[in-house]
C-alpha positions in Angstrom: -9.3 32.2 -1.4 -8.0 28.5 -2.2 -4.9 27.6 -2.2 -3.0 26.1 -4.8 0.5 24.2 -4.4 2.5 23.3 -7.8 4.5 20.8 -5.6 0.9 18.9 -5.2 0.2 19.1 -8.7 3.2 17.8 -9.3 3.1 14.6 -7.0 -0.2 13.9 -8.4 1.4 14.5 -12.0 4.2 12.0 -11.2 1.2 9.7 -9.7 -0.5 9.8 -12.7 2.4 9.1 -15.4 3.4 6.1 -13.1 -0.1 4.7 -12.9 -0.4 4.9 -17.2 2.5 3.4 -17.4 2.2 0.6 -15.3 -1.4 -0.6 -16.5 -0.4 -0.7 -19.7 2.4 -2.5 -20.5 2.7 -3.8 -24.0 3.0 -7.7 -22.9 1.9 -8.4 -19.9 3.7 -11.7 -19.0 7.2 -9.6 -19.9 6.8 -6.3 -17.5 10.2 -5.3 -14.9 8.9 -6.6 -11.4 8.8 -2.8 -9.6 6.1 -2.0 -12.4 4.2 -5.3 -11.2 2.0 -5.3 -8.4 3.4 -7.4 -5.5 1.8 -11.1 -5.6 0.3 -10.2 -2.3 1.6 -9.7 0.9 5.0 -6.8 0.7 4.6 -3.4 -1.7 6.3 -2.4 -5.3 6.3 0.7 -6.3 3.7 0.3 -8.2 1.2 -0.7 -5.3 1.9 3.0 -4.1 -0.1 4.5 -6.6 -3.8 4.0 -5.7 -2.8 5.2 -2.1 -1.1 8.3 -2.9 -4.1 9.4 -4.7 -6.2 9.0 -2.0 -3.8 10.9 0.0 -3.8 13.7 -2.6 -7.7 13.5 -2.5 -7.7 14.0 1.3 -4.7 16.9 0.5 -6.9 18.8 -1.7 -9.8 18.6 0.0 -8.3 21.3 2.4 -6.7 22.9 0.0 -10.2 23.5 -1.7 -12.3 24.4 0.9 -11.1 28.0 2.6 -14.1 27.9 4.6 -15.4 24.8 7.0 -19.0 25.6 6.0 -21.2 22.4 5.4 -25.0 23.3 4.4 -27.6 22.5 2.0 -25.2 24.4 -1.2 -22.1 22.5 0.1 -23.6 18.8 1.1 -25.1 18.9 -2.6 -22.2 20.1 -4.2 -19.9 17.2 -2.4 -22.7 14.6 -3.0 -23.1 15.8 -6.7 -19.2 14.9 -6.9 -19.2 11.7 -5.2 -22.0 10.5 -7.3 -20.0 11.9 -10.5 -16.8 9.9 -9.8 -18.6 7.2 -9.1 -20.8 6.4 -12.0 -17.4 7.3 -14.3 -16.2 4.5 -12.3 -19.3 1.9 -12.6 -19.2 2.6 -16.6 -15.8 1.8 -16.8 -17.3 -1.7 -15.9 -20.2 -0.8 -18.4 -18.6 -0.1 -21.2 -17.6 -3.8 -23.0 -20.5 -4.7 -22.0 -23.0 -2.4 -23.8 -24.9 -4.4 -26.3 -28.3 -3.4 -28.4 -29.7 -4.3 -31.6 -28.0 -6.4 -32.3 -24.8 -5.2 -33.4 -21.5 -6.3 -33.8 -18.5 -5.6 -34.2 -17.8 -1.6 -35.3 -21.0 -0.7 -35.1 -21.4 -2.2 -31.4 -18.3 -0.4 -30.6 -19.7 3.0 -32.0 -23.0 2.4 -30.4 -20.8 2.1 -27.2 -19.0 5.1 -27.7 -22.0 6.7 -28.3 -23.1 6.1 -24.7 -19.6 7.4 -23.6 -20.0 10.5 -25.4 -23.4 10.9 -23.8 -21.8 10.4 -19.9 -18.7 12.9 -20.7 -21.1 14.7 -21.3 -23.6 14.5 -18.5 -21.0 14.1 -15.8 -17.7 16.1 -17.2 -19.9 19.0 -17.8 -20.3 22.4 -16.1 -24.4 23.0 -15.9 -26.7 24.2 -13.4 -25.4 22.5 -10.1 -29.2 21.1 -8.9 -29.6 19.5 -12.3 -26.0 18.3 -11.9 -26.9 16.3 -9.1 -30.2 14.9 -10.2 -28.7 14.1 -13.5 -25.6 12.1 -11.5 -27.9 10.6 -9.2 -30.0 9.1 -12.4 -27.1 7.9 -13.8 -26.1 6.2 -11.0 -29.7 4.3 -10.5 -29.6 3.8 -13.4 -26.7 1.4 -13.9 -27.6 -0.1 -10.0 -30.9 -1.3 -12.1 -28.8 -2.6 -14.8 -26.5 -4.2 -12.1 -28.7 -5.7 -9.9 -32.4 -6.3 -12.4 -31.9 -9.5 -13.3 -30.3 -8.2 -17.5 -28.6 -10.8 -18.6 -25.8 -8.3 -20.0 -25.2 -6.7 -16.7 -25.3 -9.3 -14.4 -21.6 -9.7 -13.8 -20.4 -6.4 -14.2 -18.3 -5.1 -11.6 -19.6 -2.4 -9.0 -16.5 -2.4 -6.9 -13.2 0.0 -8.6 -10.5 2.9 -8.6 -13.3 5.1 -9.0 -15.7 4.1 -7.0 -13.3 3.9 -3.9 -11.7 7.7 -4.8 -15.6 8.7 -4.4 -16.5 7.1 -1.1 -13.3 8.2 0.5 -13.7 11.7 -1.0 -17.1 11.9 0.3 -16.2 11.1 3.7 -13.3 12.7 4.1 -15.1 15.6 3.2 -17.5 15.5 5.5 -15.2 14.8 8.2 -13.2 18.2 7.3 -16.2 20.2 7.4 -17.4 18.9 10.7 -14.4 18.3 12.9 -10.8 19.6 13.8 -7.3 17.7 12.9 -7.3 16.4 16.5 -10.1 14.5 15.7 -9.4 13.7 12.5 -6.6 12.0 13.9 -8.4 10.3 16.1 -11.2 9.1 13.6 -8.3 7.6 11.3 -6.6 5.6 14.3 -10.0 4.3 15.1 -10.5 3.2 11.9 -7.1 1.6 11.8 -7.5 -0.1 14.5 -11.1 -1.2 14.0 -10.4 -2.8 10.7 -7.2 -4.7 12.7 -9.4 -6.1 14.8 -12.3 -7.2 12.4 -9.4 -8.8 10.0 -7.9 -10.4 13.2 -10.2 -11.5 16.0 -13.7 -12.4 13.3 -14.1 -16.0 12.0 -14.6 -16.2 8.7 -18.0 -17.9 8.1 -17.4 -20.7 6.1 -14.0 -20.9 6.5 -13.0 -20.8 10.1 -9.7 -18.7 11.9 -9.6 -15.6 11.2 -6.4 -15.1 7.8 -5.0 -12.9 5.3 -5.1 -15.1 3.3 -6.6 -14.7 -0.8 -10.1 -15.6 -1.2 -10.5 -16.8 2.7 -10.5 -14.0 4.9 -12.9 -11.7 6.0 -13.1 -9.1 3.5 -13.6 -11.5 1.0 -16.3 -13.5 2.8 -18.3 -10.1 2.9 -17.4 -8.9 -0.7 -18.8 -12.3 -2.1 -22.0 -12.0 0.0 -23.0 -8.5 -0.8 -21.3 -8.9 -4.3 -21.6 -12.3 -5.6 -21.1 -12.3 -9.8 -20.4 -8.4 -9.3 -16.7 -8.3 -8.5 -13.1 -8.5 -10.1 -13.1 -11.1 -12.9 -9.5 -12.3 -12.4 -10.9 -13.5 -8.6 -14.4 -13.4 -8.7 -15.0 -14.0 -5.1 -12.8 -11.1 -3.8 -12.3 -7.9 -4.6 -9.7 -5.7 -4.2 -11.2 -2.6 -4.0 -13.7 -4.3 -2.0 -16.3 -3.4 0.7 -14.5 -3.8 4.1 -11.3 -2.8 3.0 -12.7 0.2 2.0 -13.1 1.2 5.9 -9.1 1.7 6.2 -8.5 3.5 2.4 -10.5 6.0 4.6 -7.8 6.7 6.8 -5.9 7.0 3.7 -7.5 10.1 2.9 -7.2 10.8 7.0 -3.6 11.3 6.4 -4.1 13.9 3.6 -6.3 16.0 5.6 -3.9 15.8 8.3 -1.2 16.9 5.8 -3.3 19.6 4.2 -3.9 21.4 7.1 -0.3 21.7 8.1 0.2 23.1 5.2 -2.3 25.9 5.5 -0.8 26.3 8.7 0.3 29.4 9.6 3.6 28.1 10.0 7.1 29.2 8.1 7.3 27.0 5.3 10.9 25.7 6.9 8.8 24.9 9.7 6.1 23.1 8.1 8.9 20.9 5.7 10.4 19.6 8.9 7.4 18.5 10.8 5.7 16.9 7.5 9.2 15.1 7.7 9.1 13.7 10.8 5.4 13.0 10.2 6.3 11.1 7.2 9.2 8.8 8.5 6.9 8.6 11.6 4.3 6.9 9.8 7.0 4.1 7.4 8.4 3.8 10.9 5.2 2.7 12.7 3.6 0.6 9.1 6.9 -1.6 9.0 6.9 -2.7 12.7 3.1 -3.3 12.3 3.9 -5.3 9.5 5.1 -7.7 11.5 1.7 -9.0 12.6 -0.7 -7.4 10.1 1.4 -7.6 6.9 1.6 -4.3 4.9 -0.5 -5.6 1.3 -2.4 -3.3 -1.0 -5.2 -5.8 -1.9 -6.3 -5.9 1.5 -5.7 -2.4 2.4 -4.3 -3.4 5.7 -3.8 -0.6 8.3 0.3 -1.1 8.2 0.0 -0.7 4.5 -1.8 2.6 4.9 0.9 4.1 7.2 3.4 2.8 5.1 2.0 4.4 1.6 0.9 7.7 3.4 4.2 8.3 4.7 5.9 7.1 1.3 3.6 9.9 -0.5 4.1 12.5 2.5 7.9 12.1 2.2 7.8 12.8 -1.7 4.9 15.9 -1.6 7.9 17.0 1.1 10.7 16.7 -1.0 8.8 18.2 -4.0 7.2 21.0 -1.1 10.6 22.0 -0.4 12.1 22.2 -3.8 9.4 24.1 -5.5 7.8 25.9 -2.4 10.3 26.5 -0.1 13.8 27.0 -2.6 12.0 28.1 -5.2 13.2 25.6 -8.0 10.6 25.3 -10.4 11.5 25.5 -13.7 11.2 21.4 -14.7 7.8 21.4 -12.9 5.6 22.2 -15.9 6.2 18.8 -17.7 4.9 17.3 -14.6 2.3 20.1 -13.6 0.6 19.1 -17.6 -0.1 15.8 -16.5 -1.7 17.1 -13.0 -4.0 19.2 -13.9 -6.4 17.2 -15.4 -6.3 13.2 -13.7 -10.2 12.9 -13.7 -9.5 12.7 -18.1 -6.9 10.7 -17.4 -8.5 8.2 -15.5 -11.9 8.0 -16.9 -10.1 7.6 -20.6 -7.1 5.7 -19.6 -9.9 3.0 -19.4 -11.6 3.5 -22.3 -9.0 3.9 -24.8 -7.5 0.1 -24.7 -11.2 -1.1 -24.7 -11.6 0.6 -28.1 -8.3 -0.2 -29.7 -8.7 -3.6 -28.8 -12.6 -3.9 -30.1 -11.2 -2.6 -33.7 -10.6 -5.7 -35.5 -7.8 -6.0 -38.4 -6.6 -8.5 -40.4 -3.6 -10.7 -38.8 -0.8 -9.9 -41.5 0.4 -13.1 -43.7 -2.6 -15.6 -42.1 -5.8 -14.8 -44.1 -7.5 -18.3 -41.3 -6.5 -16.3 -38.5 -8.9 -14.6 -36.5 -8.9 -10.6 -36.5 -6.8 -8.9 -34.3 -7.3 -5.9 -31.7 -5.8 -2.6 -33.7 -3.9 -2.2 -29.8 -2.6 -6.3 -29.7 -1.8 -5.4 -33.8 0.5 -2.0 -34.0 2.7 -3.9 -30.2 3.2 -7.6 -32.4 3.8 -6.0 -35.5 5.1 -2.7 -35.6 6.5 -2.3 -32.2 8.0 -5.3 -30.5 9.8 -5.8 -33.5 12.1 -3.0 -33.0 13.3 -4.9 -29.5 15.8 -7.9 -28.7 14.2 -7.8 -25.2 10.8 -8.4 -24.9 10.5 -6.4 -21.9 11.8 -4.2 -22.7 9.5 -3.9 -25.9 6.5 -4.2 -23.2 8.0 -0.9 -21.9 8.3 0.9 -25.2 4.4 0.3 -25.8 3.9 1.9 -22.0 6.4 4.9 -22.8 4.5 5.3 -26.1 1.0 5.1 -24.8 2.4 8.1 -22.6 3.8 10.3 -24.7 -0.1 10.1 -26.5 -1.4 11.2 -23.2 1.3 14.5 -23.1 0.0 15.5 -26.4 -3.5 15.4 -25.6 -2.7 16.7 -21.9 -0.7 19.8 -23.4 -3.5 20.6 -25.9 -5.6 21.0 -23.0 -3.1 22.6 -21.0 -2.2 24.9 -23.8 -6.1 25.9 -24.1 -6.1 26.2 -20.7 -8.9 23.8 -20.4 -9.1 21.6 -16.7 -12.0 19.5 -16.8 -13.4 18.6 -13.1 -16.3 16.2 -11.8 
């Protein structure tokens, strides 16, 4: 029987509100620093979010799987979701660059929504699971034609992404579960750790020379602009930061929610399991900030003292919520929280697509007939809500907080009709 904690639905509940808010700020040249992401090198709040769900992932992985069974049913079934996630991910990077006969303007954008509808469709869905897989896996070749067959439209769209990372590590994470015990586990994600200390540390850059952490020149970047070149992040495009190396330690990210799972499906009293996910927790901040010193803690990189750091960052607040709700019992204010855990995969996918189609519907700029059209998002923050604000941060926050609130009513709706929609 699985198991199901509220405290985890709330973490990932607060995970989710925090990431909406922070990617989408009204203005952002006027945003409060903790909702910025650190320049590089150090860690704001905000740099916490892509790690603690990757934690979560590797959480409810155990809490998912009541038996370790892995054979044909349950390899396609994982492979089927990896592939899923994945290709949600890749058409994020798709989607404003979708063209076809021709069109413009609102009828480009409904012909791209028109694709959209038609992957909700073939990847939200609950169908036969062998077509599920071969449908996902045709998606997914698919867009790698598109990507990589010399179309003009496609040739710079990006492969790396949230996404596409929260499928890799889910997919070996799983594996790894279903294979091994928490001993090794633990073993594997030190390994890894260390491994990806070593490559960032003691490997040359070709090109550039001493091994850095430095943007553009180090390692990781070398390797995402050979495998990658004109596929990666458009603000860098030489580096990623959900790149290809870096990916090797956001695996032990998901290590550490394994790890954390299966202590709390542990036999153990629940006071029993609070304490040692405790000491686990400062354990791991403890052991991150002294690595720090000589392999700086920075998200972009996804160095190894920056994975301690978040996974005991997110192990100390799933304990503070775990022992709360699970072990006092208080859990009345958890279902505001719980609305907007239950259903991140929406969140996600959508969170990306609904400021691509505000912004590609086009209306007149008010009082300037010469001026070019404006994006319906860029239209109701300069004209009907930054008004409203002295402070134009704190306007840029209103826009977040409202863009929120329109993700609670849809969320309760759901919620309300009892409707969870999984990859």
């Amino acid at each position: 029987m699985k198991t199901r904690l509220i405290s985890l639905d709330v973490l990932r509940g607060l995970t989710i509100i925090l990431m909406t808010i922070v990617n989408n700020p009204g203005d952002w040249g006027h945003v409060y620093s903790p909702l910025l992401h650190t320049e590089w090198h150090g860690c704001t709040p905000t740099d916490l979010v892509f790690p603690t769900f990757l934690f979560i992932v590797g959480v409810s992985v155990v809490l998912a799987t009541p038996q370790k069974i892995l054979n044909a049913n349950s390899f396609q079934k994982i492979i089927t979701r990896t592939l899923r996630i994945f290709c949600l991910g890749l058409f994020l990077s798709f989607f404003s660059k979708i063209h076809g006969f021709g069109l413009e303007g609102l009828p480009l954008l409904g012909f791209r929504l028109i694709w959209t509808a038609i992957i909700v469709l073939a990847l939200f869905n609950d169908y036969d699971k062998k077509l599920q897989f071969y449908v996902a896996l045709a998606v997914f070749l698919t867009m790698l034609i598109l990507a990589f067959g010399g179309f003009k439209d496609y040739e710079t769209v990006r492969i790396p992404g949230v996404l596409q990372r929260i499928a890799i590590v889910y997919f070996i994470v799983s594996i790894l579960y279903l294979k091994t015990n928490w001993k090794t586990q633990a073993f594997f994600g030190v390994i890894v750790l260390l491994t990806y200390w070593a490559l960032m540390t003691l490997i040359p850059v070709p090109g550039v020379g001493e091994p850095n952490f430095e943007k553009g020149t180090n390692l990781g970047a070398w390797l995402d602009n050979y495998l990658l070149p004109g596929h990666l992040w458009v603000t860098s495009k030489t580096w990623d930061p959900e790149g290809i190396l870096s990916t090797l330690p956001a695996i032990g990210t998901g290590i550490a929610g394994l790890l954390v799972g299966t202590l709390l499906t542990n036999s153990f009293s629940k006071d029993k399991k609070a304490l040692h996910l405790l000491i686990g927790a400062i354990f791991a901040i403890i052991i991150g900030l002294i690595w720090n010193v000589v392999f700086p803690i920075n998200k972009a990189l996804w160095t190894s003292s920056y994975v301690l750091y978040a996974a005991g960052i997110a192990s100390l607040c799933l304990v503070i919520l775990y022992y709360i709700i699970d072990v006092l019992g208080i859990s009345g204010w958890t279902k505001f929280f719980v609305i907007f855990g239950v259903n991140p995969m929406v969140v996600f996918f959508f969170s990306g697509i609904i400021p691509r189609v505000l912004s590609g519907i086009k209306v007149a700029y008010p009082n300037d007939p010469a001026h070019e059209p404006i994006g319906l998002q860029a239209y109701f923050y300069e004209f009907q809500l930054s008004p409203l604000f002295s402070d134009p941060i704190n306007a840029s926050l209103a826009y977040a907080l409202t863009y929120l609130a329109l993700w609670f009513v849809i969320l309760y709706i759901l919620y309300r009709n009892k409707l969870v929609f999984k990859v």
